[in-house]
Structures are given as structure tokens and as C-alpha cells.
C-alpha positions as CSV (number, residue, x, y, z in Angstrom):
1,X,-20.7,-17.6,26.9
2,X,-20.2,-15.4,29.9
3,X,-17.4,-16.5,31.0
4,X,-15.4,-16.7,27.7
5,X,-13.3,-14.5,26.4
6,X,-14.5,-12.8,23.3
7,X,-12.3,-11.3,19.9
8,X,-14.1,-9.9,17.5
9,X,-14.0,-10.8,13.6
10,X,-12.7,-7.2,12.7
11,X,-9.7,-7.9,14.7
12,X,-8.7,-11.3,13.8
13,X,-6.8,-10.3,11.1
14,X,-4.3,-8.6,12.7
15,X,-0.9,-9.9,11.8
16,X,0.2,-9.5,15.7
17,X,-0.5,-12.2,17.9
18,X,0.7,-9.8,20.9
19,X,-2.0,-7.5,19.6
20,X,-5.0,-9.9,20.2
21,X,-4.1,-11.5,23.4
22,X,-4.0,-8.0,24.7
23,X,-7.7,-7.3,23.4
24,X,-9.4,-10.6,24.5
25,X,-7.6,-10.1,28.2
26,X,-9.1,-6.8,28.3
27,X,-5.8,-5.2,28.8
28,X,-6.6,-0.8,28.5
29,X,-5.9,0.4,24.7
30,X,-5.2,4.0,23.7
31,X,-6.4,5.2,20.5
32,X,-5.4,8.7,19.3
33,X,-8.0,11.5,17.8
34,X,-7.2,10.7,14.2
35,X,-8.2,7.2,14.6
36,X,-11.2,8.0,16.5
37,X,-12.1,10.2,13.5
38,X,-11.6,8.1,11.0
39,X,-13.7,5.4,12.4
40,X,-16.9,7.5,13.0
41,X,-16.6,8.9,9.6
42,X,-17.2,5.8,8.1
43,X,-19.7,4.4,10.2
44,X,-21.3,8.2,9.5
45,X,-21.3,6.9,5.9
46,X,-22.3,4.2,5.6
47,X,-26.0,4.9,5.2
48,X,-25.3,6.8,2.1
49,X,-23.2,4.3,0.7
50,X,-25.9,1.9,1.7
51,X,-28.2,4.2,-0.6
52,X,-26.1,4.6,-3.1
53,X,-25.8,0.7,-4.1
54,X,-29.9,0.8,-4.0
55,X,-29.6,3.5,-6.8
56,X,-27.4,1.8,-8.5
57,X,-29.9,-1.8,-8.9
58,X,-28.5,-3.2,-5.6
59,X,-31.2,-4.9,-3.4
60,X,-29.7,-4.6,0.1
61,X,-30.4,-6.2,3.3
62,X,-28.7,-4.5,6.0
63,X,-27.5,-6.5,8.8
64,X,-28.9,-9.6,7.8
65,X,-29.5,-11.3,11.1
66,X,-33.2,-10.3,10.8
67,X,-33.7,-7.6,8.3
68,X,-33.4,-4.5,10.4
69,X,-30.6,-1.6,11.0
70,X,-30.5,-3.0,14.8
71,X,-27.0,-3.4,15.7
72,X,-27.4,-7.6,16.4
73,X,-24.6,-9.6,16.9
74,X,-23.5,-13.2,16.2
75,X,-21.0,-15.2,17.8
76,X,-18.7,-18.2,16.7
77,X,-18.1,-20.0,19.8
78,X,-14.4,-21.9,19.9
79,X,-12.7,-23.5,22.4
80,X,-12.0,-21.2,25.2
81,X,-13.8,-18.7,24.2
82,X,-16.0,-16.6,21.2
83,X,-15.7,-14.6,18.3
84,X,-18.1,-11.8,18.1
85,X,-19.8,-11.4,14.4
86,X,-21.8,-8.1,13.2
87,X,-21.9,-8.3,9.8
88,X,-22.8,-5.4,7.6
89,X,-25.3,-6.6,4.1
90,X,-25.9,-8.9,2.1
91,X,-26.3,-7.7,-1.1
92,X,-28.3,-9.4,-4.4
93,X,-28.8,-8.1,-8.3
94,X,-31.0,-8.8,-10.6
95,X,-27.7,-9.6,-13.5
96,X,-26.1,-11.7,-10.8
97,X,-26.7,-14.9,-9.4
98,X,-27.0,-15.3,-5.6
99,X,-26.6,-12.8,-2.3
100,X,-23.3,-11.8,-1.9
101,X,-22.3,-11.0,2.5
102,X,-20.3,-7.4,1.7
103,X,-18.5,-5.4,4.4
104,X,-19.0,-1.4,4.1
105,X,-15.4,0.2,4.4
106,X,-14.2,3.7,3.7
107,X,-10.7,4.3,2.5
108,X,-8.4,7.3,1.1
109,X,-7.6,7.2,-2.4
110,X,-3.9,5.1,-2.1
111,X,-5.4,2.1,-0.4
112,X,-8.6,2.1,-2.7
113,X,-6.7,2.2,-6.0
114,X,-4.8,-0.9,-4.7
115,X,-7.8,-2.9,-3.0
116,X,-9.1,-2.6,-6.8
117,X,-5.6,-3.4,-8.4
118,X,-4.8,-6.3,-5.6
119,X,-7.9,-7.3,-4.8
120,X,-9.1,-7.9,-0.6
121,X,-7.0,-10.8,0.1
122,X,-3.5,-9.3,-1.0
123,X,-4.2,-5.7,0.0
124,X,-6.4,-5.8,2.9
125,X,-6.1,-9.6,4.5
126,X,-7.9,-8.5,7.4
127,X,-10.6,-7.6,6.0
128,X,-10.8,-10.8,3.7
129,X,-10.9,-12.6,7.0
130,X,-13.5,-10.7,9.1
131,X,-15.4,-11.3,6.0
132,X,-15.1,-15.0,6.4
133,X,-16.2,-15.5,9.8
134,X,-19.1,-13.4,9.5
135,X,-20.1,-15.8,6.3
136,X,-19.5,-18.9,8.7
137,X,-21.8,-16.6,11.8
138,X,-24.2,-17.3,9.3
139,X,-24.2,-20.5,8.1
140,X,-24.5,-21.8,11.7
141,X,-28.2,-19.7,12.0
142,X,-28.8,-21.3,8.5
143,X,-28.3,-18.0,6.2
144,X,-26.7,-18.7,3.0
145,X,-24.7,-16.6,0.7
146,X,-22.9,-17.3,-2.6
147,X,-20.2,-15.0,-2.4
148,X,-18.4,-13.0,0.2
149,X,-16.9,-8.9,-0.9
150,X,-15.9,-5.7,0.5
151,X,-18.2,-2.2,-0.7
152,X,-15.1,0.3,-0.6
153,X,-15.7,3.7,-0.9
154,X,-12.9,6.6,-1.6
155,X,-12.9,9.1,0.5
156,X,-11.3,11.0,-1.8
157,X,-13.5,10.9,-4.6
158,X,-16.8,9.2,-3.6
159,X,-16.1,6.4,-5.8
160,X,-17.7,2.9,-5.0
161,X,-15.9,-0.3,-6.0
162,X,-17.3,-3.9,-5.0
163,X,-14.3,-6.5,-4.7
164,X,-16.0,-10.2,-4.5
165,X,-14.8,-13.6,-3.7
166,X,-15.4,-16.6,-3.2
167,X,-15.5,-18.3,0.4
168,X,-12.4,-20.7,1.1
169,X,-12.4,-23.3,4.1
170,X,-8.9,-23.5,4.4
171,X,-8.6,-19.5,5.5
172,X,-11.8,-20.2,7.8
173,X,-9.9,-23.3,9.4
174,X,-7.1,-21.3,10.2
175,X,-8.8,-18.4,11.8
176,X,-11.1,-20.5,13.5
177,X,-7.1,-22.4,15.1
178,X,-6.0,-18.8,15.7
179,X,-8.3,-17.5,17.5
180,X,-8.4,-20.8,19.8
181,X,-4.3,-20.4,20.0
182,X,-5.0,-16.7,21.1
183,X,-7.4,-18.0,23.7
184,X,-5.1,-20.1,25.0
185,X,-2.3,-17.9,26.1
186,X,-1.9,-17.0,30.1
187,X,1.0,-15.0,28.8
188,X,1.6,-12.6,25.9
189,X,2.8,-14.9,23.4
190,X,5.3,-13.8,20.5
191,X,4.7,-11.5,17.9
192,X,3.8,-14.4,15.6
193,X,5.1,-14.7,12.1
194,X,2.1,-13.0,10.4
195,X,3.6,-9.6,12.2
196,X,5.0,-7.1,10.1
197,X,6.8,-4.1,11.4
198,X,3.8,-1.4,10.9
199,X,1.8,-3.0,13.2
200,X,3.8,-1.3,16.6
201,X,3.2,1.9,15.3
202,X,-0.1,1.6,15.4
203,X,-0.7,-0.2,18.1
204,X,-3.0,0.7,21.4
205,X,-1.3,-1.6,23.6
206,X,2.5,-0.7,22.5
207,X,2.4,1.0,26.2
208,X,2.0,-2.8,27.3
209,X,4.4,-4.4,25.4
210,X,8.1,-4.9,26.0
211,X,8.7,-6.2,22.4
212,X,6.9,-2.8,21.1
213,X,9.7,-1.8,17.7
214,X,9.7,1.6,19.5
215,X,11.3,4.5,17.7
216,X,14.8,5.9,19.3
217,X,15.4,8.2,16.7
218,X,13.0,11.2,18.4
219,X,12.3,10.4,21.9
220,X,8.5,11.4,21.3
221,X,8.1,12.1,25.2
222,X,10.5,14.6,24.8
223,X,9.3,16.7,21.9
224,X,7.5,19.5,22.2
225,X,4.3,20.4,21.1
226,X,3.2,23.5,18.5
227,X,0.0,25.3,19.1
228,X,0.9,27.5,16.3
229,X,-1.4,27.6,13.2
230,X,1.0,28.3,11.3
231,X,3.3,25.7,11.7
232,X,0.3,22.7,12.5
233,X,-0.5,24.2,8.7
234,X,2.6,23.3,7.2
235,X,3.2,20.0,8.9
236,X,0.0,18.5,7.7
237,X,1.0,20.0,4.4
238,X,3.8,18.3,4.3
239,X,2.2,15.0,5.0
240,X,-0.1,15.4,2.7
241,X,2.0,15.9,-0.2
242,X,4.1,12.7,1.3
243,X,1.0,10.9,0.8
244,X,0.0,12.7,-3.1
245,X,4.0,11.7,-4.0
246,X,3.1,8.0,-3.3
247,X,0.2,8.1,-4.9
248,X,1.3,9.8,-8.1
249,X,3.8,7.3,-8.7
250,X,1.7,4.3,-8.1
251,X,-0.3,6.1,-11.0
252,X,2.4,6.5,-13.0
253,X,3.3,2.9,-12.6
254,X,0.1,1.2,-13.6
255,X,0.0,3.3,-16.7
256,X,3.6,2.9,-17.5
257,X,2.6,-1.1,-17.3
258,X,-0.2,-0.4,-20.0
259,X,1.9,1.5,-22.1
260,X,5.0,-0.8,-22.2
261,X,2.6,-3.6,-23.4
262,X,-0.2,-2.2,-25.6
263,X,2.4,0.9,-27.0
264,X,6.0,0.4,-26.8
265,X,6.3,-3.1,-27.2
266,X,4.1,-3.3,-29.9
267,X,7.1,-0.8,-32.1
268,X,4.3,2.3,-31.7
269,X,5.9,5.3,-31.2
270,X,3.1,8.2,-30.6
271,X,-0.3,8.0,-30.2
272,X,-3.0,10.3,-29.7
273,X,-5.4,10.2,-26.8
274,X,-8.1,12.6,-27.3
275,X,-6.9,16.0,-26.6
276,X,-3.3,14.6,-25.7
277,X,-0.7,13.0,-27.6
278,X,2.2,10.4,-26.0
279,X,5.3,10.4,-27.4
280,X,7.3,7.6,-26.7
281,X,11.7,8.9,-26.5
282,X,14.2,6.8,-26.3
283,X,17.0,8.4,-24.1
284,X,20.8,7.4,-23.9
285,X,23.0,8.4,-21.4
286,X,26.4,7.4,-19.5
287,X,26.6,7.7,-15.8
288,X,29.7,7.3,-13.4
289,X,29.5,4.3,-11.5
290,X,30.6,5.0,-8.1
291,X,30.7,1.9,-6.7
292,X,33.1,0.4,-9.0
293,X,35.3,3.8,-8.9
294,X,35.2,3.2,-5.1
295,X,36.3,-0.5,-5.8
296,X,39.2,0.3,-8.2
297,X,40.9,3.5,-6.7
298,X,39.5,4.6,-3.6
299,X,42.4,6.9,-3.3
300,X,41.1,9.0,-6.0
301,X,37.5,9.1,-4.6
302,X,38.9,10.1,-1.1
303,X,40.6,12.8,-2.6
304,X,37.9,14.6,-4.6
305,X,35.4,14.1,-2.3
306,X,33.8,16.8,-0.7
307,X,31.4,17.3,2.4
308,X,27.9,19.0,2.2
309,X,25.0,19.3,4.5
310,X,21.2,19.2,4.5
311,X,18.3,18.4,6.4
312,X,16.1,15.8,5.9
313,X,12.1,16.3,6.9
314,X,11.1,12.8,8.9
315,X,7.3,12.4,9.4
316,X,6.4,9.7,11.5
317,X,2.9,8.8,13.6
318,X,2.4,8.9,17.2
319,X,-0.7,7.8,19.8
């Protein structure tokens, strides 16, 4: 297997061919501080997490291979080349039938409500397929497991959710054609149509890559860089309540779902909820549609029109 190339389950998921053919070439990928970060806190906790499902009843077999925390390795060989395979636990219960193979992840508090509204294979397909070819790492050194799942943790409030599944051939057969496909490239191939348009900004190897989305809005080279407090203070601020604005509404959306069918549709107009009573208003109201205005007379809207000014605060993400 020396001589193969090598792309590890973690990454197989990415939507961006581009992306992978860079890795298994061993092309040079930049990762910024923040990523860095992130990824050593959760391996950092995943002990405790690991201790955690053993007080809650879970029988846990960390890195299954052979029992210890020794950081073994499988690998899936294809042709023209491998796919490295370190999976986390499997996990059993005394209520449930079976071992289930879990990966540990860590998340913030937006991406773990909707892993546990979507479920792993709509809101986090990548990790529904590293998941997958750790199960079939497995089978091929004859270790069973009934069901495959991802332990998430949120960061925010320490909550632990377990999201399991059941194994599917079909998703294994076409990871197992990808990764061959990816193998197979002397050239950077396209973007592939799994590639959404995140994926750039992200990206380690957009330095590489002529087909990088890149963003001309702020050249980034040319931007200067803050070392006052002050300022770092109210920029992360500002991100952070970007991040607490999408988060409230997606809050406000799934109850607003519950509501409209166990409340309002059902004619109930209040209802109280221990120390807090909803009220359900109806409100009327008339609005000026523009666009039809614009349509009819566009004389009249060019006349009372009138020019303002403001400023807009753009947050992006840079490596």
C-alpha cells in the first residue's frame, strides 16, 4: 500500500472533487488558527464525552480495532489507491439491541439543533459517509455492527444527542466509485456536481486552484489588519450576534411549526404554558405594492422618489 495514494474517510464527503484530488496528491494546504482551534477542542473532548455516555448506561469500546485508546488505523484498499479508516466507538445498551459504530463530533448550537431536526444524512452528508466506510473497515477484519450514528455534542450547552441509522450499500458503492474516480485523475478534475459554493471559502488549497469562487468585493490582500482590542472586540461581537440572529429565528421557526398545527389550526386562541401565556392575534393590514406601482406609472414613482444612504456591515471568512 506504499505506493498508493491514500484519502481519508473524514474527507470523502466533501462535495468538491477539486478538493480531494488536491489532498491525495499531497498538494500543501493552509489552514487558519480558528480551524486549528476548533479541531483540537474536540479531540480535547472527547474523553469526557466518552465518559459521559458511560454515565449515562452506554457500554463503550473506544476504537474498536482492538479495544484500546491506541490511535490504530484501517484501510479500504480500491483501485489505485486507499482509504484510511480510524473509527471512533462502538457503542452498545442494555435497552437496545446490537453495537451501534458512532463518530464523536463537537458542534455549536446552530448546526446541533439541525443535525437533531435533519438528521446526519441531510445536515451533515459528510459525516454520514465517513461513518459508512469506517462500518465497511470493519466488516472486512470481521467486526459487526447493527447500526451506524454520530455522538454530537453542543458546544454551547454541553448537550449530547445520538443520531442513528442504518447502513445503506448504495451510499457505500458510491463512495467506494468516488474515491477510485479521485484516484484516477493526473489533473485536477472539475468541481463536480456535489460542489456547493461554501466549499471555496473554506478551502486550504483555494491558493491552488484557478476555479477558486474568489471574492472581488474586498481584495483581502489589500485590507489592513487591526491590532486594536477595541475594535477585534466589536468585530467578533458583531459576528457573534450574526450567528445568535440565525439561530433565533430557526427557533422561532420550529416553534411557530408546532404552534400552527397543535394551536392555531386546531381554532385555539390562548393557551397557558406554565408561567407564560400565548396569545394567538390575528393582524390585518394593507401595504403599497411597489412593484405593480412601478409597472403601472413609473412616471409617478420616478418623481417621488428620493435618495438615501447607509452602510451595510459585510462579515465574511478568510484563511
Amino acid at each position: 500500500m506504499d505506493n498508493y495514494k491514500v484519502l481519508r474517510a473524514s474527507r470523502i464527503g466533501h462535495p468538491c472533487n477539486r478538493n480531494l484530488f488536491y489532498f491525495v496528491n499531497g498538494s500543501e494546504e493552509t489552514t487558519n488558527e480558528k480551524s486549528s482551534r476548533i479541531f483540537d477542542i474536540g479531540k480535547a473532548l472527547e474523553p469526557v464525552i466518552i465518559s459521559w455516555l458511560r454515565s449515562d448506561g452506554w457500554n463503550v469500546k473506544r476504537n474498536p480495532i482492538d479495544g484500546t485508546n491506541n490511535s490504530l488505523s484501517l484501510g479500504i484498499e480500491v483501485n489505485g489507491g486507499v482509504i484510511s479508516a480510524h473509527p471512533d466507538c462502538v457503542i452498545s445498551h442494555h435497552e437496545l439491541d446490537g453495537n451501534i459504530l458512532v463518530d464523536i463530533k463537537t458542534m455549536n448550537d446552530r448546526a446541533f439543533r439541525t443535525l437533531k431536526r435533519d438528521g446526519t444524512k441531510k445536515s451533515h452528508p459528510q459525516y454520514f459517509a465517513q461513518v459508512h466506510l469506517y462500518a465497511e473497515a470493519l466488516r472486512r477484519i470481521q467486526v459487526s455492527v447493527s447500526k451506524l450514528g454520530i455522538v454530537a455534542m453542543n458546544k454551547n450547552t454541553s448537550e449530547l444527542f445520538i443520531d442513528t441509522f442504518d447502513f445503506e450499500q448504495d451510499t457505500l458503492n458510491t463512495l467506494l466509485a468516488r474515491a477510485e474516480r479521485i484516484f484516477s485523475f493526473s489533473d485536477a478534475p472539475e468541481q463536480g456536481e456535489l460542489f456547493e459554493n461554501w466549499c471555496c471559502q473554506y478551502c486550504g488549497y483555494s491558493h491552488l486552484c484557478e476555479l477558486a469562487k474568489k471574492d472581488t468585493a474586498v481584495g483581502t490582500e489589500d485590507v489592513p489588519t487591526t491590532d486594536k482590542q477595541e475594535v477585534i472586540d466589536a468585530v467578533e461581537l458583531l459576528s457573534e450576534s450574526r450567528d445568535m440572529e440565525k439561530a433565533a429565528k430557526e427557533l422561532s421557526d420550529e416553534a411557530k411549526v408546532v404552534i400552527d398545527r397543535e394551536i392555531r389550526q386546531q381554532g385555539i386562541k390562548s393557551v397557558r404554558v406554565g408561567h407564560l401565556v400565548l396569545v394567538l392575534n390575528e393582524i390585518k393590514s394593507s401595504r403599497l405594492d411597489t412593484t405593480a406601482l412601478k409597472k403601472a406609472h413609473p412616471e409617478i414613482v420616478q418623481e417621488f422618489m428620493k435618495q438615501s444612504s447607509s452602510v451595510r456591515y459585510d462579515l465574511k471568512e478568510v484563511a
